[in-house]
C-alpha positions, 0 to 999 in steps of 0.5 A: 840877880836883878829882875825886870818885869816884862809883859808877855801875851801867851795863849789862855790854856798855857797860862792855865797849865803853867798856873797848875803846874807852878802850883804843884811845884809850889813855886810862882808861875814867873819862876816857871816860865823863867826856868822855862826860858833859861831852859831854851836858851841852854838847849840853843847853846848846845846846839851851837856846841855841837854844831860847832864841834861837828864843823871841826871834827865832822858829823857824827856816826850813827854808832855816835849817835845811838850811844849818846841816845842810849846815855840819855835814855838812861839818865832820863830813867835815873831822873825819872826813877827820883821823882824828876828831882835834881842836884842843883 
């Protein structure tokens, strides 16, 4: 994958956070903010996806809505339970 250095300004405490937390994780504090960035821009696909789904077939109930939150939870604890650890 090709990269491309860009200038971006964040606000002095997130850089410290993100610092400490790349450290943690053992990996560049680019890599980090890349994740965080490929993150979003998967968030705002689903959003699209759901939207687009809801238009089709109508919004969801709220029976919908709560087993979807109740898969989540679960799957939350699962990761959580693994030390935040994914299959990539």
């Amino acid at each position: 994958m090709a990269s491309k250095k860009v200038t971006i300004t964040l606000d002095e405490s997130l850089v410290e956070a993100m610092s400490t937390v790349a450290q943690e994780a053992g990996v560049p504090l680019s890599r980090l903010i890349a994740r965080a960035a490929e993150r979003e821009l998967r968030l705002r696909a689903g959003r699209v996806a759901v939207q687009e789904w809801q238009e089709e077939h109508g919004a969801f109930t709220p029976e919908e809505l709560a087993a979807a939150r109740a898969e989540m939870a679960a799957a939350d604890a699962e990761y959580l339970a693994g030390g935040g650890s994914v299959a990539a």
